[in-house]
C-alpha positions in Angstrom: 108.3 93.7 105.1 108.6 97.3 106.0 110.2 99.6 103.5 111.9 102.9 104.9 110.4 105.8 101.9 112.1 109.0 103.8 113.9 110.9 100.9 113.1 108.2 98.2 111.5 108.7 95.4 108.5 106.8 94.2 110.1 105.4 91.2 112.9 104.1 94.0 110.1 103.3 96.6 108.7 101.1 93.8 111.8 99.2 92.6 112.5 98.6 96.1 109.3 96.9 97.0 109.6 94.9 93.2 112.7 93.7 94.7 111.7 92.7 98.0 108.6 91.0 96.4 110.7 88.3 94.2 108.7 85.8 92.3 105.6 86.7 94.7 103.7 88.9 91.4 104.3 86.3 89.1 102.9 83.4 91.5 100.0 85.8 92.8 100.4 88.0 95.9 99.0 90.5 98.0 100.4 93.3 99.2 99.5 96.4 101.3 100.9 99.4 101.7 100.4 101.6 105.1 101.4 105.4 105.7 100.3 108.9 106.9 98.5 111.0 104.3 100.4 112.7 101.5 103.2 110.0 101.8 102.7 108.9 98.1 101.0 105.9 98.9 98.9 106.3 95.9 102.1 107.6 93.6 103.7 104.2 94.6 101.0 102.2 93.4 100.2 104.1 90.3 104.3 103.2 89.3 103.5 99.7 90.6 100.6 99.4 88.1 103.2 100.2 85.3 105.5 97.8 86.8 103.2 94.7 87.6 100.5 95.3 84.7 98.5 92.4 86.0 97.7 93.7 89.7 95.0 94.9 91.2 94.5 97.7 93.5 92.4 99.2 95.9 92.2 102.4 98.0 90.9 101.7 101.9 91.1 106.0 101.5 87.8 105.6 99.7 86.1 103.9 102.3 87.3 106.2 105.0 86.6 109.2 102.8 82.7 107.5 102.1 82.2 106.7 106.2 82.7 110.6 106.3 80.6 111.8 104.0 77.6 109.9 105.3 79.0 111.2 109.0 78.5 114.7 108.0 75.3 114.4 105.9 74.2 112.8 109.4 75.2 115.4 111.2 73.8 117.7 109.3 70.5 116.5 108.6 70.2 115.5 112.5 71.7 118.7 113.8 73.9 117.1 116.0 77.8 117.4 116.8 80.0 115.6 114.6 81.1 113.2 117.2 77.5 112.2 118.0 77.4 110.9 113.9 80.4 109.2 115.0 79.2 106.7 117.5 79.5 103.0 117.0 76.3 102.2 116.7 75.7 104.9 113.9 79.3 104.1 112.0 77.4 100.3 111.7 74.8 101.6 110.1 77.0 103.6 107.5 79.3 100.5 107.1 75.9 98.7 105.6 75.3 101.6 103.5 78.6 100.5 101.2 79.2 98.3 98.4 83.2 97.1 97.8 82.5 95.7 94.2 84.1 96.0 90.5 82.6 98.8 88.8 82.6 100.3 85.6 85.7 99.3 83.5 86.2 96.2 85.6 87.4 98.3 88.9 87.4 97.8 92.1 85.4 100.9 94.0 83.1 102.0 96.8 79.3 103.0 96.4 76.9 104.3 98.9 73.3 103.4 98.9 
C-alpha cells in the first residue's frame, strides 16, 4: 500500500498507515516503510511505536551506514579510491563482517566484527 506523506505530518502519516493496516497489528504483521532521506521515516516509526506498543522495528539505515564505515576504513587503510572499496567482491566481504541480532535491552541492531 503506498501512502502519499507530501505535506502530512508524521502524527497524520501515522494514523493513516494505522488505518490502512486494519486488524493486520493485532493478528501480527510486517510492514516496511521506503523513502529518500530526511523524509521522516524514522519520525513515523517512532509515533508508530507509541501507537502499536507491541511492534518491532528495525532501521536497514544502519546497515547501509555500517557497509560505509568499513568502505572507508578500507579505503583508507589500503590507500585506494573509494570506489575500489566498493567493488562487489570487497562489499561481500563487509556484508560477513555484520551481525543483525537483539542486543542490549532486547533490540534489534547491527555489529561489526
Amino acid at each position: 500500500v503506498a501512502i502519499n506523506v507530501l505535506g502530512k505530518s508524521p502524527d497524520e502519516v501515522t494514523a493513516e498507515i494505522i488505518e490502512k493496516l486494519g486488524d493486520a497489528p493485532s493478528k501480527g504483521c510486517i510492514m516496511t516503510l521506503e523513502g529518500l532521506s530526511g523524509t521522516g521515516k524514522g519520525t513515523t516509526v517512532a509515533k508508530l511505536k507509541e501507537k502499536l506498543p507491541k511492534s518491532t522495528t528495525w532501521s536497514n539505515g544502519d546497515i547501509f551506514r555500517s557497509i560505509t564505515l568499513l568502505a572507508t576504513k578500507f579505503a583508507e587503510e589500503k590507500k585506494v579510491e573509494l570506489d575500489e572499496a566498493l567493488k562487489p567482491e570487497n562489499l561481500a566481504e563487509f556484508t560477513k563482517m555484520l551481525k543483525f541480532d537483539k542486543f542490549e535491552d532486547d533490540a534489534f541492531d547491527v555489529e561489526i566484527d
